[in-house]
N, C-alpha and C positions, 0 to 999 in steps of 0.2 A: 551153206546150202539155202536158196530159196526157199521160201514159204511157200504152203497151198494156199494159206488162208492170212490173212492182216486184220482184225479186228477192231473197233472201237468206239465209244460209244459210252454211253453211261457206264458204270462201276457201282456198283450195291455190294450189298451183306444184309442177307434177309434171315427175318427173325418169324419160323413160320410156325402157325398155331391152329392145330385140328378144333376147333371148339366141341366139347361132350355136348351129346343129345337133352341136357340139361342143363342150365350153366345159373349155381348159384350165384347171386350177386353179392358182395360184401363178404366174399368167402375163402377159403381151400378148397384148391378140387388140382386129384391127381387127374395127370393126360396125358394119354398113349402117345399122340405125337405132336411135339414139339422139339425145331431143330434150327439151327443155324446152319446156313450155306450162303455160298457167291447165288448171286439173282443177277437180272435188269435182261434185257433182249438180248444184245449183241455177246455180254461175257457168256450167258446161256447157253447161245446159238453156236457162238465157239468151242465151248467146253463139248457140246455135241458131233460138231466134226470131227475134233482132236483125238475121241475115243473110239474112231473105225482108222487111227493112225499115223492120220496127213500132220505134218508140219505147222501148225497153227500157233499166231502169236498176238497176243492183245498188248494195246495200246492206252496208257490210261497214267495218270498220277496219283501216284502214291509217295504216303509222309510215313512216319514211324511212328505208329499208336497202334491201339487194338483194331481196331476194323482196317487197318491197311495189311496189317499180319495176316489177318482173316482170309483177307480176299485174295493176296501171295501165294496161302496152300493152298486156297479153297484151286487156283487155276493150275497150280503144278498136281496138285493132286487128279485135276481131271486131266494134262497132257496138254495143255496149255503154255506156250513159252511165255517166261516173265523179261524178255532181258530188249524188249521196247518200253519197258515204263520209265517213266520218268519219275526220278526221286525230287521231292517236293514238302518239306518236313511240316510245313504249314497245312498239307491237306491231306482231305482221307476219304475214305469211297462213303454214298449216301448209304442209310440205315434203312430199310423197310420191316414195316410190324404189319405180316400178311395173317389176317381171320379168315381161317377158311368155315365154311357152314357146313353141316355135319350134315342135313340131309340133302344139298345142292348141289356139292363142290365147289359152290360162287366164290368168290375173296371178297373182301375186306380191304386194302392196303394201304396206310400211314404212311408217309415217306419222310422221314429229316434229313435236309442236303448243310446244314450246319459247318463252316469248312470243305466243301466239298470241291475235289479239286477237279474243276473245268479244261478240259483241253483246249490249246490254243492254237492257230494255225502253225508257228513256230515249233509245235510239238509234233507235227505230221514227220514219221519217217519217211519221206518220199523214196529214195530209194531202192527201201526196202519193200514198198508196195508196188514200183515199179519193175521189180524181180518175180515177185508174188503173181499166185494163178487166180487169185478171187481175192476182193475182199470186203468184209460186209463192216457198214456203217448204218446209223441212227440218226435219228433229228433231236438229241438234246442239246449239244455241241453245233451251233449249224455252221460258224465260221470253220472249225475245225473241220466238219462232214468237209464241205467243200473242198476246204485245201487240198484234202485226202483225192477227193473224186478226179479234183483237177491234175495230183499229180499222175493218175492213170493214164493220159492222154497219150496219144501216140504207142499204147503198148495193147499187146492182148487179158490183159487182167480183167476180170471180169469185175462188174461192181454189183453187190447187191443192198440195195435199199431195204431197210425196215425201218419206215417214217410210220407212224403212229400218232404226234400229237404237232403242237409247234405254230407258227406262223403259216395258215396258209398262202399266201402270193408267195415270200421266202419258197416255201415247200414246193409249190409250182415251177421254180425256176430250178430248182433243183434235180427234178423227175428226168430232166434232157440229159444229164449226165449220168445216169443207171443203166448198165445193161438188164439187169434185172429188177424189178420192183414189186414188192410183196408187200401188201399193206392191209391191214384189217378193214375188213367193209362199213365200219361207222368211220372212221377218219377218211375213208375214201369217197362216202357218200359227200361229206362235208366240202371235199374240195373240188367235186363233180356239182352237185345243185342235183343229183339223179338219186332215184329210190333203188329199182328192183338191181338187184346185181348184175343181168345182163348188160343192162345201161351202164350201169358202173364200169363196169370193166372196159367197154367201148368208149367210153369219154375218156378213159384216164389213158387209152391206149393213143388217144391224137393227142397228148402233151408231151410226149415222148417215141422214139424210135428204139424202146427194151423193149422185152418182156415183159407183159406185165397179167398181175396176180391177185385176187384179192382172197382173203380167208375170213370165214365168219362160223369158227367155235365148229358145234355137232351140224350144222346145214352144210361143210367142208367148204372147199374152195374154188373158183373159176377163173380160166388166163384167157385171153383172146388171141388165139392164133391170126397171124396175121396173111402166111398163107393160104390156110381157106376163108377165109374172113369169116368166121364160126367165135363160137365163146363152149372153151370146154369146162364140164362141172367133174369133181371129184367128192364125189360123198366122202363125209366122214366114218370112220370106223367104231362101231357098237364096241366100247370098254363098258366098264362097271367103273365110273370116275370117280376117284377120290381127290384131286384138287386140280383146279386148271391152271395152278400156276405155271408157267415157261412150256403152255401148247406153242404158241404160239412161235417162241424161239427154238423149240424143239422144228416144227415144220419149216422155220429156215436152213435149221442144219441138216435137216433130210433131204432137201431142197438143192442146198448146196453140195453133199456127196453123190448126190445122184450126176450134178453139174460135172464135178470134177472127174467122175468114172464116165463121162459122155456118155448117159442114159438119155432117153429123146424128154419131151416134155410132160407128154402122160406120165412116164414113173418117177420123173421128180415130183413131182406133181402125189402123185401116189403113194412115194415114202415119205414124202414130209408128212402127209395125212395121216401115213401108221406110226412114225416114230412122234409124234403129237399125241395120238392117241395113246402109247405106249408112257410115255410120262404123266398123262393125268392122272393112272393107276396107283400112283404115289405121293406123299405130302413133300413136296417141293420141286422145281422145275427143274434139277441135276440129278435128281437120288435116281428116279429109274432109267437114265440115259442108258441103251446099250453099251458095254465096249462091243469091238470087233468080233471079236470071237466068242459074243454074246450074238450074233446076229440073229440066230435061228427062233432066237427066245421072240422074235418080232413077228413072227408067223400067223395069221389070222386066219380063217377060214372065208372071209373076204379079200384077203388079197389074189391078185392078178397071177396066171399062172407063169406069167412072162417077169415080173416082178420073184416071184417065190424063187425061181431059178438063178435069178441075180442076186439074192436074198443068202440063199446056200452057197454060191460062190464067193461071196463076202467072208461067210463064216468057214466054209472051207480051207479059205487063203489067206487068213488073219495072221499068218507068221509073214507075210510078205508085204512087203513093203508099199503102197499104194499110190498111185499116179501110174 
């Protein structure tokens, strides 16, 4: 059976830590949350689609140690298929040591890539992404991104970009091959030369012929429609945050079921902002991901009345199979 989704992209195992309102140094101190899970954008952002159903399968190298077991369940355990990895006995997924601030939400994060196993263009399953309805890719791997983007040509598979850091010119020549591009507004400013986000989003829309998207945290996010030549904004939604880690891969994977259910662009647009919002409410970027027939628990007193109805149809219809 085809895939919805083809993922890949960095591979983590994150080591997250609420720090107390007080933190002795040189000491003991018990703490209410502290936990290991699968991290980084794209495993995230998949784990997030995979729990409203669709088929989704990450792409990545894995060896036989403790953090390659880790991040094995951590993805079967979210509905994640494992059986595109490449076994690789030499590498293991990177480590993160996320500090979160107790009265902020802000992180912290450490990262050791020690062994870590890099995907190669050789490793791109092209066929299987050219069966696939979507699939999102990152700028850590950039020969690998490529391969991947490249082998979508000619088919309707949708690609969604979540670049963040990297070589910008690489990154630039890149953006032409995305149907979709989502990118935080400080790496977006950087590869624009533009401040306000309006600008933003109109310069990064003439490097390319996708979608494009920028997100920046609690001020939400704007795409530039290209039919009305406009820039639409989507406020962020009022939680009581407790960590922000995987907002961000969380609003790609709302992003992308919305994609998948042909919702227009306002309410992709608009569930990736609640299901974002819905995960900072927790210490680490998978714990409060809905499943399916969680939907309802996503309900805000800001969202869209045209949205809340697609919302309850979701969770209504969670024994059915989706596409």
């Amino acid at each position: 059976m085809p895939y919805d989704l083809v993922a890949l992209g960095l591979n983590a195992v994150d080591v997250l830590i609420r720090l107390p309102s007080q933190v002795k140094k040189e000491d003991k101190q018990m703490v209410a949350d502290l936990i290991i899970q699968g991290g980084a954008p794209t495993g995230s952002g998949a784990c997030g689609v995979a729990h409203f159903g669709y088929a989704v399968a990450f792409v990545a190298r894995i060896g036989n140690n403790t953090l390659s077991a880790i991040s094995i369940e951590e993805f079967r355990n979210n509905g994640v298929r494992t059986d595109l990895f490449i076994r690789d006995e030499a590498s293991r997924p990177a480590i993160a040591l996320v500090e979160i601030d107790h009265g902020t939400a802000g992180r912290t994060v450490f990262i050791q890539m020690d062994h870590y196993g890099y995907l190669r263009p050789g490793d791109i399953p092209v066929e299987a992404i050219r069966a696939s309805r979507a699939l999102l890719v990152d700028s850590y791997d950039l020969d690998a991104t490529e391969a991947a983007l490249l082998a979508t040509a000619g088919t309707d598979c949708r690609t969604i970009l979540d670049f963040e850091s990297g070589d910008p010119e690489r990154t630039k020549s890149l953006l032409a091959l995305g149907t979709d591009l989502i990118l935080p507004l400080s790496w977006a400013r950087k590869l624009t030369d533009k401040d306000r986000p309006d600008d933003v989003v109109q310069a990064l829309s003439r490097m390319t012929s996708g979608q494009v998207i920028i997100t920046d945290g609690l001020h939400g996010n704007w795409a530039w429609e290209r039919k009305r030549r406009s820039v639409r904004h989507q406020p962020a939604f009022h939680v009581e945050s407790i960590d922000s880690t995987g907002c961000g891969d969380a609003y790609h994977a709302g992003y992308i079921i919305g994609m998948l259910e042909g919702w227009s662009l306002a309410l992709r647009m608009e569930f990736g902002a609640l299901l974002a919002a819905k995960v900072a409410t927790r210490v680490g970027g998978r714990t409060a991901l809905p499943w399916r027939n969680e939907a309802r628990s996503l309900l805000h007193p800001a969202v869209s009345s045209e949205l809340k109805t697609l919302i309850e149809y979701l969770h209504d219809n969670s024994h059915k199979t989706p596409g």
